[in-house]
N, C-alpha and C positions, 0 to 999 in steps of 0.2 A: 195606017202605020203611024202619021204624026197623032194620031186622036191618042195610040194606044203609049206613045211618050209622053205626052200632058198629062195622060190621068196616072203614068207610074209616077209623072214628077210632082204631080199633085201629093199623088199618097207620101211620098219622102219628105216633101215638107209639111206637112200634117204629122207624121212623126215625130221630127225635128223638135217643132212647137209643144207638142204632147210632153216629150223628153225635159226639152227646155221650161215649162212650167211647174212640171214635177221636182224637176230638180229644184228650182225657186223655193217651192210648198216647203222641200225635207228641209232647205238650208233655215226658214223662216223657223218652220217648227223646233227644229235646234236653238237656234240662238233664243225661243222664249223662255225666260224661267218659270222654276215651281213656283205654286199660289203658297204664301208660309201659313201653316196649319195653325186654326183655331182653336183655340184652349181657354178652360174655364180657369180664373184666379179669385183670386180671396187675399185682403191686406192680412198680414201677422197682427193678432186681434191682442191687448196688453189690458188685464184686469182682474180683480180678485177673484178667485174661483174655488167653490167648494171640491174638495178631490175624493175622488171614486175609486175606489180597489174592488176589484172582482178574483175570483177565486171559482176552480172548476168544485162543483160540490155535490153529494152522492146521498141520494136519499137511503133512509132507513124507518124500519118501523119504531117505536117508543118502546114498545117491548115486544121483542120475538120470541114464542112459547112453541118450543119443539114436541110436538107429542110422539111421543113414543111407548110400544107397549112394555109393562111390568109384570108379562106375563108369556107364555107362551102357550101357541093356539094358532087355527086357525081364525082367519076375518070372516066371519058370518055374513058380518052387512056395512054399507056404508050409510050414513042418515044424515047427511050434508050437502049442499051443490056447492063447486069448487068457485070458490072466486066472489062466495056470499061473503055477505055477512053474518057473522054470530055470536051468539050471547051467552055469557061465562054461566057454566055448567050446562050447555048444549051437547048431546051426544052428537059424537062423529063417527065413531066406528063402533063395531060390538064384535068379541071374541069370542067364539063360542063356547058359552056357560056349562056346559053337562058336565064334563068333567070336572070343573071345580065347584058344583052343588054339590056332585055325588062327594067327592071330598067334604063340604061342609055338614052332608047327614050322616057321614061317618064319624067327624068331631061331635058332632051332637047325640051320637049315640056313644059315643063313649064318655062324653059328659054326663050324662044318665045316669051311665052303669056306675061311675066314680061318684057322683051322690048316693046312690043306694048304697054304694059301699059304706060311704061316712054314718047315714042314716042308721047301716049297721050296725057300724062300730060305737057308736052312740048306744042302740041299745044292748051292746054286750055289757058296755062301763057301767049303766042302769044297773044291770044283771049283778054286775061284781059289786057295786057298790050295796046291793039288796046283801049279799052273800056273806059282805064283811060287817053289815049289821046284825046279820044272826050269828056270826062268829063271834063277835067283839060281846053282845048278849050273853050265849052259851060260855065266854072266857068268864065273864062275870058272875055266872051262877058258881061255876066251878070255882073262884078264886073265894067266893063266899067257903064254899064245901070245907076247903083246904082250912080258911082263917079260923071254920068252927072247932074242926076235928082236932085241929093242937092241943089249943087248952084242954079238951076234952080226954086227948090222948096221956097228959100229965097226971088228969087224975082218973086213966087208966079206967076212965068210962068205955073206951072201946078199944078194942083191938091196932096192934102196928098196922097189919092190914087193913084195915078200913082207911087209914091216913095214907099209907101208902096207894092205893087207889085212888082218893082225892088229890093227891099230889099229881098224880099219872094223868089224871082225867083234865087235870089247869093245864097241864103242860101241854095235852094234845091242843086245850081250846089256845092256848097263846098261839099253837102251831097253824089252827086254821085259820085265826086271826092275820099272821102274816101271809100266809098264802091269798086268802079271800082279797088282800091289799096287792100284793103282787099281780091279781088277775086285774085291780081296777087300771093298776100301771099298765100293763098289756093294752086294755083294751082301750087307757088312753093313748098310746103310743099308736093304736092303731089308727084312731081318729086324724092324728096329725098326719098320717101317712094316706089315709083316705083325701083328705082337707087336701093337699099337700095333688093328689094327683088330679083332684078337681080344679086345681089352679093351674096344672095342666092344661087338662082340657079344657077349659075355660080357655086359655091361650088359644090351644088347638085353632078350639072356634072362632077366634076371634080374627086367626091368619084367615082361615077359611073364608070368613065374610071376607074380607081385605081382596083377597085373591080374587074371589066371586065377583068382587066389585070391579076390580082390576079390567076384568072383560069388556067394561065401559070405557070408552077413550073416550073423554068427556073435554071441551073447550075449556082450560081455565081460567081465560082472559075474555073480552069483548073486543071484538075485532075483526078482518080478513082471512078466510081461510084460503090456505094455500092447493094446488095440485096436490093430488092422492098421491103420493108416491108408490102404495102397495094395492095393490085390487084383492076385491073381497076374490077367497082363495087361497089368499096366499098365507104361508107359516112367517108368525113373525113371534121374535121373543125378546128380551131386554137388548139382547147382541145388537138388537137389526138394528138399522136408522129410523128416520122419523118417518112414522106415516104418512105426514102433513104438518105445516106451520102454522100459527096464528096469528095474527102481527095488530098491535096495536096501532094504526095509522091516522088521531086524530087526539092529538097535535102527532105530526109526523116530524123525525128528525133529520137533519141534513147537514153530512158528513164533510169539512173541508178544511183544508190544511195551510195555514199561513207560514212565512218565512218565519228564524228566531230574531231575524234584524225588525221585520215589522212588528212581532210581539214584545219585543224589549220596546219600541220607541211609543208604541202604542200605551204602557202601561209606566213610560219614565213622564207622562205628559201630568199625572195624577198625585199630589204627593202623600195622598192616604188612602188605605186600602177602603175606607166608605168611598172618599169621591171615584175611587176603580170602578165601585159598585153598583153607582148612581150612576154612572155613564152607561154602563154595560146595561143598567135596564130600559135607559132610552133610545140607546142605537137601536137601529128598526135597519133588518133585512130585507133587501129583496130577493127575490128569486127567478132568474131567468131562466124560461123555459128553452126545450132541445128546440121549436119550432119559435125560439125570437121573443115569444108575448113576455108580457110583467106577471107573475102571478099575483091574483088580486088580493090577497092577506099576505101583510109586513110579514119576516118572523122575530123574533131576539134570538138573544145569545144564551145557550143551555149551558155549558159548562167547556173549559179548556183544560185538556187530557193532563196528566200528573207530568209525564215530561216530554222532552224535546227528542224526534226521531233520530237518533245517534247518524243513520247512514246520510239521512236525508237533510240534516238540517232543521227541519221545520216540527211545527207543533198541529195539531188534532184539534180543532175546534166543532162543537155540536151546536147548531142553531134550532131550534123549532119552528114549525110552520104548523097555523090552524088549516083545518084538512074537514071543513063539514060536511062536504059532500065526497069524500073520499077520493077524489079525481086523482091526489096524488100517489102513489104505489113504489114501494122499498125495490131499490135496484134502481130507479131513474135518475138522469142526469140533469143538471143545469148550472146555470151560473151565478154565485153568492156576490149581489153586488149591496154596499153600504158607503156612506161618508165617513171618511176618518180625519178631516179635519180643511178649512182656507187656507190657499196658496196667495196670496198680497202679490201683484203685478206679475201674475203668470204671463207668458207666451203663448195665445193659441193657434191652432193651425186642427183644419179637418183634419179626420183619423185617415181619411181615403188619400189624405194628402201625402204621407207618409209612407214609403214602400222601403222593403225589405231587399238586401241584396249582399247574401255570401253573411251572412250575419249583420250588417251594419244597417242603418237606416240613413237614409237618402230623402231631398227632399228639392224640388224642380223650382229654382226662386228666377224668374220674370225679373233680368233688370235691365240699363241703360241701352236704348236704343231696341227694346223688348228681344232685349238675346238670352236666352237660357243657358243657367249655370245649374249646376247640377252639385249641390253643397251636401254635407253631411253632417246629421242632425245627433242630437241627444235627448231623447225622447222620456217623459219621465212620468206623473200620474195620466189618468183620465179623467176626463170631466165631460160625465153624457156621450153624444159624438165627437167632441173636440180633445186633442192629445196635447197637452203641456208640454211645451219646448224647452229644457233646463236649457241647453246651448244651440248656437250653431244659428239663430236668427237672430232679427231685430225687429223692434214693434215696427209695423206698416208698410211692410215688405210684400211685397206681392210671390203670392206661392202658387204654382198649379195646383187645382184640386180635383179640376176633370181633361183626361187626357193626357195623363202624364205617361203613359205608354208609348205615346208617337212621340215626344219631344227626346230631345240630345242635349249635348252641351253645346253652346254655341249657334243654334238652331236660331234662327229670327220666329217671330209667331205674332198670330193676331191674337190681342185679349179680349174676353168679355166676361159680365160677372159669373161667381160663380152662384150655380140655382140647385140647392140643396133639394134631393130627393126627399119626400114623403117617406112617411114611413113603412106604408105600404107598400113602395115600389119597392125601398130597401130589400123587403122580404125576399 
């Protein structure tokens, strides 16, 4: 019995103790504070910097050549692989011909028949002209007959009759005189009517070849073909759409649209439309691709659209980009980055340093006694990775640039520098 008190008294205070150290542990772990969170800074960096405008920008071909048919037909054949390349006057499809040969050996038979006609009428006019020299002859024998018999008939050497017969007989020759002339008019009349329907047919033929050709859908340009729109089979006639595109992609163009505020200040920087000129052929494009890289060929500046997008504000600018090996393809995206000119004692501050919230920009500035304030910025060109601070810092100021997601305002922190990512990693 006393064994079985000791050891329950034992176990109560073995409890006790248990209880009593635990409770010590949670009161100790309470009273310790948080460790303050480590954060990467960078001073506000103050010095002249060339400034960087980028623009989202839309490839296009240099010239896109819709082909489509000028005939109706079915597609016999296609004579292309989609997505080659091809070379101006390359057949890509063919319509079938039958019916429009058999149409051209009908024009050419009636081209025929309307030569032989002229050939004809040719030798009718021969004919009449032959007809009106034995007339015009025979009038002349006659008109002799007539000039003898007069005199002759005054001194009543012959007969009234015999003059009156030579009278009768010129008269008739004058008559076939003008007839035999009237048949030459006919039968040149006819000619220009023959003539006349050979230039016809001559036309005829000349659709005929046209159309017959037409059944060729032939590349006009050097270039990309696009997706068959229609498969051999199918009926297609001027109505339809295009069977396929062609697109010129070397130099390829690229589509991008600047504010009227950046086009106005961009072109008041020049006070003659040469030095505009000169600028515009030295700026050198780049082109960022949708996966980050630089593309390796600069482009320039092709041309700025006739005017300014009414809804939009902004204006249409076309760059060029050299394209030798074709990698680039109309319909892609990227980004149009260029220098438009030195900022003299910019403000910089990483871009990652700069966060967005509800529209404003925010930016984590480390100050006295490393307590976080949380200031709001006015953020203005680019330059590279670094974003130009019009307001809202001062040079030498310490800004978070990693980890600004865990900090607050008021927050205490440990600093250390900040270690720009590679470019690589960036990705």
């Amino acid at each position: 019995m006393k064994h079985t008190l000791v050891t329950w008294f034992e176990a109560c205070l073995l409890a006790v103790v248990i209880l009593a150290n635990s409770a010590c542990t949670n009161a100790n772990s309470a009273a310790k504070p948080p460790q303050p969170v480590t954060v990467e800074v960078v001073r506000v960096e103050q010095k002249d910097v060339p400034i960087d405008k980028e623009w989202i920008g839309t490839l296009d071909g240099l010239v896109n050549a819709d082909i489509k048919a000028q005939v109706s037909g079915y597609l016999q054949r296609q004579a292309y692989t989609e997505g080659a390349y091809v070379t101006k006057g390359q057949l890509l499809f063919e319509i079938d011909p039958r019916p429009f040969q058999a149409a051209l050996d009908q024009a050419e038979g009636q081209l025929a028949q309307a030569t032989g006609q002229v050939a004809q009428a040719k030798a009718q006019l021969l004919l009449a002209e032959a007809q009106v020299s034995v007339a015009e002859a025979n009038q002349t024998r006659t008109q002799l007959d007539e000039d003898r018999y007069r005199p002759l008939m005054k001194q009543e050497a012959i007969t009234q009759q015999d003059l009156d017969n030579a009278v009768q007989n010129n008269l008739a020759g004058k008559a076939q005189v003008q007839s035999a002339k009237a048949q030459v008019e006919t039968a040149r009349a006819q000619i220009q009517a023959a003539t006349a329907t050979v230039q016809a047919a001559k036309a005829a033929v000349a659709t005929a070849q046209l159309n017959l050709g037409f059944t060729r859908l032939i590349a006009p340009i050097d270039g990309i073909a696009g997706i068959a729109q229609q498969q051999v089979g199918a009926l297609v006639s001027p109505a339809s759409g295009a069977v396929t595109t062609v697109s010129t992609v070397d130099p390829i163009k690229c589509y991008f649209t600047v504010s009227e505020q950046e086009y106005l200040s961009f072109h008041r920087r020049y006070a003659t439309q040469a030095s505009l000129e000169a600028e515009r052929k030295q700026m050198r494009l780049e082109l960022v691709l949708s996966d980050g890289t630089v593309y390796t060929h600069p482009g320039s500046i092709f041309f700025a659209d006739r005017q300014v997008n009414e809804g939009t504000g902004a204006i249409r600018i076309a760059g060029l980009f050299p394209n030798p090996n074709n990698i680039l393809r109309p319909g892609q995206y990227g980004r149009i980055r260029t220098s438009i000119g030195t900022q003299e004692g910019a403000l910089l501050v990483p871009q990652r340093a700069v966060s967005e919230l509800q529209g404003n920009s925010l930016v984590a500035v480390v100050e006295a006694g490393n307590k976080i304030a949380i200031r709001p910025v006015k953020p203005g060109a680019r330059s590279g990775n670094m974003w130009v601070i019009d307001d809202g810092l001062k040079p030498g100021e310490l800004v978070v640039a990693e980890g600004v997601q865990k900090v607050r305002p008021g927050m205490e922190v440990n600093v250390k520098p900040y270690n720009p990512p590679t470019v690589a990693a960036e990705r």
